[in-house]
PyMOL Python script that loads the backbone (N, CA, C, O; Angstrom):
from pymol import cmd

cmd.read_pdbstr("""\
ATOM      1  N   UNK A   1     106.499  92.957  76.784  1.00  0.00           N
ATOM      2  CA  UNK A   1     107.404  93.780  77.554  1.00  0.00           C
ATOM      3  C   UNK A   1     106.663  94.997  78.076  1.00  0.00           C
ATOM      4  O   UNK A   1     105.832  95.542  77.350  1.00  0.00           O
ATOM      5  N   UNK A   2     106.947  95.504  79.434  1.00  0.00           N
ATOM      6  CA  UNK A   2     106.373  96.827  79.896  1.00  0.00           C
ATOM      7  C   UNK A   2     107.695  97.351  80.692  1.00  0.00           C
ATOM      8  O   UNK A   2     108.809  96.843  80.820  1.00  0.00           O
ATOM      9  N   UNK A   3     107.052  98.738  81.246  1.00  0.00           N
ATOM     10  CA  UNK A   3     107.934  99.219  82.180  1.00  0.00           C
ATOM     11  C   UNK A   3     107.223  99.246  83.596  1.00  0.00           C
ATOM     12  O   UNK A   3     106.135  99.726  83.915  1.00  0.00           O
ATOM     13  N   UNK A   4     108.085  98.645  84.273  1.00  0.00           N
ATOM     14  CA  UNK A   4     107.827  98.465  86.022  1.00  0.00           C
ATOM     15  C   UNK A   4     108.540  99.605  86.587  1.00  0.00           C
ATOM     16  O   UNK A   4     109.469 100.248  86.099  1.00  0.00           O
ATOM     17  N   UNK A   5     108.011  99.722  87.569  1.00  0.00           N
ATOM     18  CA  UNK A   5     108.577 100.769  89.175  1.00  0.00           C
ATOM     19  C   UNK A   5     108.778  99.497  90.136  1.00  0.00           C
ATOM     20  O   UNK A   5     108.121  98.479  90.355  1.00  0.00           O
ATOM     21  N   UNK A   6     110.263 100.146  90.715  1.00  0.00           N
ATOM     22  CA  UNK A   6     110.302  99.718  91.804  1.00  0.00           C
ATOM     23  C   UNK A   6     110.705 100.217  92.890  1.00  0.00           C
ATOM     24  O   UNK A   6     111.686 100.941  92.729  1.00  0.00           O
ATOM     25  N   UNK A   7     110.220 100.094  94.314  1.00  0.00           N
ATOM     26  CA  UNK A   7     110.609 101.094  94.919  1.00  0.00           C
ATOM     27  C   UNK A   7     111.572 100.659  95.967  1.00  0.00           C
ATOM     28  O   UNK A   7     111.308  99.521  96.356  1.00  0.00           O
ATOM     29  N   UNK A   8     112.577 101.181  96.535  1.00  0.00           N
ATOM     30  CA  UNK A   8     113.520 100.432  97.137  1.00  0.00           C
ATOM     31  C   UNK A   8     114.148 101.624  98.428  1.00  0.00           C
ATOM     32  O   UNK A   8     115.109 102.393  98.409  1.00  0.00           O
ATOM     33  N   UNK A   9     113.046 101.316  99.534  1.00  0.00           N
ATOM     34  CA  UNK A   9     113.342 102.575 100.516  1.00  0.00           C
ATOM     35  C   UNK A   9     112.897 103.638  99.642  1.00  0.00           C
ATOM     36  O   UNK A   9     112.097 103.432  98.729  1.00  0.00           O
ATOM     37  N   UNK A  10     113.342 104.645  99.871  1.00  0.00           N
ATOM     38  CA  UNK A  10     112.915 106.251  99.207  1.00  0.00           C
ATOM     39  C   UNK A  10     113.269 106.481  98.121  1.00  0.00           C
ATOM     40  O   UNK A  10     113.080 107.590  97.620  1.00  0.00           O
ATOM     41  N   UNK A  11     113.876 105.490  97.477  1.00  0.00           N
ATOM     42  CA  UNK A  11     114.229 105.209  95.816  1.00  0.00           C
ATOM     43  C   UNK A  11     113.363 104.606  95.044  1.00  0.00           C
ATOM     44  O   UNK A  11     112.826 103.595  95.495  1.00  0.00           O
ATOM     45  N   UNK A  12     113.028 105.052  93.752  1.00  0.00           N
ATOM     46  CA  UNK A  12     111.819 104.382  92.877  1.00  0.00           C
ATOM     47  C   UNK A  12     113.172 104.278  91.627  1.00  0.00           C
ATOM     48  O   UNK A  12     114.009 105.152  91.397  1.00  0.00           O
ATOM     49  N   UNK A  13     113.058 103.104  91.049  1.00  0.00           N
ATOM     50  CA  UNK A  13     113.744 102.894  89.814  1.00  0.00           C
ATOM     51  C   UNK A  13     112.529 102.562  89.077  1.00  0.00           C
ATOM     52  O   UNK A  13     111.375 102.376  89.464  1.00  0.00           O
ATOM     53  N   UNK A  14     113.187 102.526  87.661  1.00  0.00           N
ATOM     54  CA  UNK A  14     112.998 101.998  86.493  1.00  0.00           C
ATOM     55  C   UNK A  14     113.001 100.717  85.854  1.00  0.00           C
ATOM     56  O   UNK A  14     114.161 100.458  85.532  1.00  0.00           O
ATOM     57  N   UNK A  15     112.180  99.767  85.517  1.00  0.00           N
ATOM     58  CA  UNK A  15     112.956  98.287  85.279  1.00  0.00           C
ATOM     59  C   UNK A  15     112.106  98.063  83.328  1.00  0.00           C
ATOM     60  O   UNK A  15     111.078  98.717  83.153  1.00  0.00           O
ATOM     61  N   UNK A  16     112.494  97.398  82.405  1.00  0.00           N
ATOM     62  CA  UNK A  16     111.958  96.774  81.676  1.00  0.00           C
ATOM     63  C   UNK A  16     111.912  95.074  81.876  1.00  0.00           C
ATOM     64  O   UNK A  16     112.821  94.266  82.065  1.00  0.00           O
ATOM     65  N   UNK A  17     110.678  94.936  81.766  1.00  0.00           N
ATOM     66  CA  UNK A  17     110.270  93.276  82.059  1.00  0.00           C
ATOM     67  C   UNK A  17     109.628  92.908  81.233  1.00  0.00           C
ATOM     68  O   UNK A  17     108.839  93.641  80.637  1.00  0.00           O
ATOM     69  N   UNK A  18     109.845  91.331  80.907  1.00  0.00           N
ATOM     70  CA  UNK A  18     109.496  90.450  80.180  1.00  0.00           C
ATOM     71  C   UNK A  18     108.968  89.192  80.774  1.00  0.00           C
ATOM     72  O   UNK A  18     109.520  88.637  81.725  1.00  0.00           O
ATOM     73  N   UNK A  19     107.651  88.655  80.068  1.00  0.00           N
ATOM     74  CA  UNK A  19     106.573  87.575  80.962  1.00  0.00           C
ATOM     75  C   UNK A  19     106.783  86.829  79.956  1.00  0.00           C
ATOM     76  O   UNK A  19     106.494  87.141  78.801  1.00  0.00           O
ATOM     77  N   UNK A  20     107.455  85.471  80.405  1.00  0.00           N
ATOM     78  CA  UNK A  20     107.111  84.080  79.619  1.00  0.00           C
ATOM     79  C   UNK A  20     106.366  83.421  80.564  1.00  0.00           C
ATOM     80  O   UNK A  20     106.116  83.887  81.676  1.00  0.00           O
ATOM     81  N   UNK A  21     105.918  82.098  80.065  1.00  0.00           N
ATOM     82  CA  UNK A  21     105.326  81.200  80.650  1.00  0.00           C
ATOM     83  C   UNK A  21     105.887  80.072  80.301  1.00  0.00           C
ATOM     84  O   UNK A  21     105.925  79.564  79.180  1.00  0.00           O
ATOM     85  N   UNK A  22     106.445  79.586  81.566  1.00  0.00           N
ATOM     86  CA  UNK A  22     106.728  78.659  82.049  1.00  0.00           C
ATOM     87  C   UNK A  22     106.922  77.606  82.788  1.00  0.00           C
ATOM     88  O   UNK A  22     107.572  77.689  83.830  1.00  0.00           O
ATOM     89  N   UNK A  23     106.078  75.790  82.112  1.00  0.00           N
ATOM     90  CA  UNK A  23     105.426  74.843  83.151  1.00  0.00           C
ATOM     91  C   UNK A  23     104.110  75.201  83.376  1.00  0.00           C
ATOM     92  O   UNK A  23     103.454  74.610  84.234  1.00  0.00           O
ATOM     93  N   UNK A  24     103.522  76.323  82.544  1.00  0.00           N
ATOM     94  CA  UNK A  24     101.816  76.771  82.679  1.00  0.00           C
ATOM     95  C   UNK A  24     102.213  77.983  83.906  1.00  0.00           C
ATOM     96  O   UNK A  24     101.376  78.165  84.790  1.00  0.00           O
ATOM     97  N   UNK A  25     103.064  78.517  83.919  1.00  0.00           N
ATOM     98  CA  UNK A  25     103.149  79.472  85.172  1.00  0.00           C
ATOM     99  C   UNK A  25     103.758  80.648  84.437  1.00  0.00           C
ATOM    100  O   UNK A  25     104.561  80.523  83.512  1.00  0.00           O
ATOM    101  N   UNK A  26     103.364  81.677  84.866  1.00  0.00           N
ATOM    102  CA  UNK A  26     103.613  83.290  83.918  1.00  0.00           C
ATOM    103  C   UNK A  26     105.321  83.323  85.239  1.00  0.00           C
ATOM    104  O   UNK A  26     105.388  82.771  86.337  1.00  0.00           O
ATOM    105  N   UNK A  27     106.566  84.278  84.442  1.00  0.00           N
ATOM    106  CA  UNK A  27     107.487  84.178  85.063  1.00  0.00           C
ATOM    107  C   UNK A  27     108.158  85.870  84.578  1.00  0.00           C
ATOM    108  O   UNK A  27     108.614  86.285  83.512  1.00  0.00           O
ATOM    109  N   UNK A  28     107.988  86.390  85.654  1.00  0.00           N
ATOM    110  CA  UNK A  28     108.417  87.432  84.943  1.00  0.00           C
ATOM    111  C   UNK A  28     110.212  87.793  85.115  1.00  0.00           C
ATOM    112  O   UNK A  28     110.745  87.520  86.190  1.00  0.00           O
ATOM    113  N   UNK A  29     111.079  88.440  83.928  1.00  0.00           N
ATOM    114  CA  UNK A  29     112.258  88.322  83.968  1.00  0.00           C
ATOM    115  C   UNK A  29     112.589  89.466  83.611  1.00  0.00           C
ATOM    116  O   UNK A  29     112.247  89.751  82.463  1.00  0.00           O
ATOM    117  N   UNK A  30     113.351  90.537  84.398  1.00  0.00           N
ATOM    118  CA  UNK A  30     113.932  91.698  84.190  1.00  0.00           C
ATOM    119  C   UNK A  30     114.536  92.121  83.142  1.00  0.00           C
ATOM    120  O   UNK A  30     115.534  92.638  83.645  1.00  0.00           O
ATOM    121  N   UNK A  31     114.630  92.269  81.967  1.00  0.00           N
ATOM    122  CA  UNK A  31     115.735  92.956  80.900  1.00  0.00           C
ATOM    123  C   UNK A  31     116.552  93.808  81.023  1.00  0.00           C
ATOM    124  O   UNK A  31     117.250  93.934  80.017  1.00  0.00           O
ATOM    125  N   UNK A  32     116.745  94.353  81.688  1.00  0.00           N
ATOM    126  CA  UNK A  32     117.172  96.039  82.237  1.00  0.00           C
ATOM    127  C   UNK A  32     116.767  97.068  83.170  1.00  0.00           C
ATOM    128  O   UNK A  32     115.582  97.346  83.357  1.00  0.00           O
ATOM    129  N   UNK A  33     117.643  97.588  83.707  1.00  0.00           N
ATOM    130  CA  UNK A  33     116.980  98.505  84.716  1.00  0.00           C
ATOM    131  C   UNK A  33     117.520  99.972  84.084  1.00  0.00           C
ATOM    132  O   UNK A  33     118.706 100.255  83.915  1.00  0.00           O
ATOM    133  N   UNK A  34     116.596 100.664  83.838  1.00  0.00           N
ATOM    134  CA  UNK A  34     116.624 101.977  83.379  1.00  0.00           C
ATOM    135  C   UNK A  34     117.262 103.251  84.300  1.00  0.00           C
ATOM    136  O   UNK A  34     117.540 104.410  83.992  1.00  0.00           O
ATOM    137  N   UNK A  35     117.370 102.475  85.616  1.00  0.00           N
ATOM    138  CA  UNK A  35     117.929 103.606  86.346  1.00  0.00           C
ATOM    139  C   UNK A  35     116.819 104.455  87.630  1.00  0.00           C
ATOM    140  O   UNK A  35     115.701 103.944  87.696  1.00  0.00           O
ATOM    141  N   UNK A  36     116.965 105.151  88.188  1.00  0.00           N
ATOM    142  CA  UNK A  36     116.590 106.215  88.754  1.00  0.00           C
ATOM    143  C   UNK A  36     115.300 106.677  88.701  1.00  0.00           C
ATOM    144  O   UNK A  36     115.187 106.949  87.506  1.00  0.00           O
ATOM    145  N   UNK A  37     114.312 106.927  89.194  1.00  0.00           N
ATOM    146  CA  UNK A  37     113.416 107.621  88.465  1.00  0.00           C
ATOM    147  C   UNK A  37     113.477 109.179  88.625  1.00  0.00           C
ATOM    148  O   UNK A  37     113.233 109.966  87.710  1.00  0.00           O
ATOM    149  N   UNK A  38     113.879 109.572  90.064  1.00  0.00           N
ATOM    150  CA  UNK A  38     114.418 111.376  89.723  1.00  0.00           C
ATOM    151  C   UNK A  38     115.638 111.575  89.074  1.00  0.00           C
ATOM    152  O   UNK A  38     115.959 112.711  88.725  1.00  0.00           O
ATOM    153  N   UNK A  39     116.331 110.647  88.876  1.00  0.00           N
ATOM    154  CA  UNK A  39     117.762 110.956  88.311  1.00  0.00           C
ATOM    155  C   UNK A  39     117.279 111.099  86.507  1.00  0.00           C
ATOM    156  O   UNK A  39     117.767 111.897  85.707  1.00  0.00           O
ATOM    157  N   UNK A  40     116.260 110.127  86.242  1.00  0.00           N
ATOM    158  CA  UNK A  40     115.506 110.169  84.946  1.00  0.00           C
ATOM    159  C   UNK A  40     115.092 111.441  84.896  1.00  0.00           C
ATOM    160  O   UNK A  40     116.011 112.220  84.640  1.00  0.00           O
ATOM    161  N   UNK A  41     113.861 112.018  85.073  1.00  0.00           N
ATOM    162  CA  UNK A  41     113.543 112.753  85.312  1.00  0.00           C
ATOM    163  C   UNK A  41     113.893 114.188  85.264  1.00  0.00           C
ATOM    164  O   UNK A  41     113.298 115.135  84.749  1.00  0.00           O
ATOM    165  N   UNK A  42     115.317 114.104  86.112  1.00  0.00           N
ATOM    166  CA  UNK A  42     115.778 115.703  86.109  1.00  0.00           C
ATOM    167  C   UNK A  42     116.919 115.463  85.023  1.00  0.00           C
ATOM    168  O   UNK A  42     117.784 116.298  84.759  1.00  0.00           O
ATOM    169  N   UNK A  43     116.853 114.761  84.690  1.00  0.00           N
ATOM    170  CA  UNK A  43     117.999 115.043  82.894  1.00  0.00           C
ATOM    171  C   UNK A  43     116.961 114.646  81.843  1.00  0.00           C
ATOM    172  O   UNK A  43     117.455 114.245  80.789  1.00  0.00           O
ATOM    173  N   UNK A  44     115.984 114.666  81.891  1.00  0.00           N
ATOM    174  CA  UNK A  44     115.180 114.591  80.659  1.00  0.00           C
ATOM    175  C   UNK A  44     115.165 113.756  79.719  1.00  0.00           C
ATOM    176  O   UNK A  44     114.622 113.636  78.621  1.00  0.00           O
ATOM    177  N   UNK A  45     116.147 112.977  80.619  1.00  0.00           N
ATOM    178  CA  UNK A  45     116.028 111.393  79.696  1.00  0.00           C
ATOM    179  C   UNK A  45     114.259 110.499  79.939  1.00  0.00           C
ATOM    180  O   UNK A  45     113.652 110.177  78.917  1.00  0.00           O
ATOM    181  N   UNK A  46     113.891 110.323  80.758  1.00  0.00           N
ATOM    182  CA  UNK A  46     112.319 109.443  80.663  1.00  0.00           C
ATOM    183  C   UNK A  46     111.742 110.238  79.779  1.00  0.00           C
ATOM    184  O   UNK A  46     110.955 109.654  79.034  1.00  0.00           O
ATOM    185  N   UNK A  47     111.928 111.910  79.532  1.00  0.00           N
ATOM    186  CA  UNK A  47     110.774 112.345  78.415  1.00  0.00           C
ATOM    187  C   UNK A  47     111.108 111.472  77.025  1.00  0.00           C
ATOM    188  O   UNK A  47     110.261 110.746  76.504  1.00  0.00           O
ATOM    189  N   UNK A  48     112.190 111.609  76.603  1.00  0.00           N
ATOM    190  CA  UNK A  48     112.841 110.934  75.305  1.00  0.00           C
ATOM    191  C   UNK A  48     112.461 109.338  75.161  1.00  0.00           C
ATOM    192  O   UNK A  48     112.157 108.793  74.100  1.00  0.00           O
ATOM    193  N   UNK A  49     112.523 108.859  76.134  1.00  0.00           N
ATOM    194  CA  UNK A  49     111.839 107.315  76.334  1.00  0.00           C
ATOM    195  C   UNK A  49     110.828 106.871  76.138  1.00  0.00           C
ATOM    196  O   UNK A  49     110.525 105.754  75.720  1.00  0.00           O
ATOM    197  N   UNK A  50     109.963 108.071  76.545  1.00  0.00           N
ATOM    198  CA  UNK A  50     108.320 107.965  76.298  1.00  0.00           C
ATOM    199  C   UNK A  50     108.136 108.182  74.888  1.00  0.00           C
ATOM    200  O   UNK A  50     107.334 107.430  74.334  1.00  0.00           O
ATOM    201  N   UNK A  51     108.784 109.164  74.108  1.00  0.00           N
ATOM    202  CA  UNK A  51     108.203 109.211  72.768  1.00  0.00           C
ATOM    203  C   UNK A  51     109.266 108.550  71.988  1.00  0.00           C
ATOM    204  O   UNK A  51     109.863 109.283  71.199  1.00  0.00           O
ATOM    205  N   UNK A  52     109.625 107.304  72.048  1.00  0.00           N
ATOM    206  CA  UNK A  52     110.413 106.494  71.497  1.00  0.00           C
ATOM    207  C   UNK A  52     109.785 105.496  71.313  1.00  0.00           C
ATOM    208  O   UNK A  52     110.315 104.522  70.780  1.00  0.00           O
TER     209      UNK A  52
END
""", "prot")
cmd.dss("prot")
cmd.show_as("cartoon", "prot")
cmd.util.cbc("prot")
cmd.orient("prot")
């Protein structure tokens, strides 16, 4: 599992993803989207995330 950016027009979110392999082919599958990344950011929620 990692954390991805994504950017969507002038919006950057948050995603957690997960890589299986499947048929010999890597497949990656979203778990959650964390949200926002300035909306993170300016409530101080991504700091708390990081040291979690």
């Amino acid at each position: 599992m990692f954390i991805r950016t994504q950017s969507n027009g002038s919006r950057t979110y948050l995603l957690i993803v997960d890589n299986q392999r499947v048929d010999g082919k890597v497949k990656q599958r979203v778990l959650h989207r964390l949200g926002r990344l300035d909306e993170l950011l300016a409530s101080g929620q991504l700091d708390s995330l990081l040291q979690s």
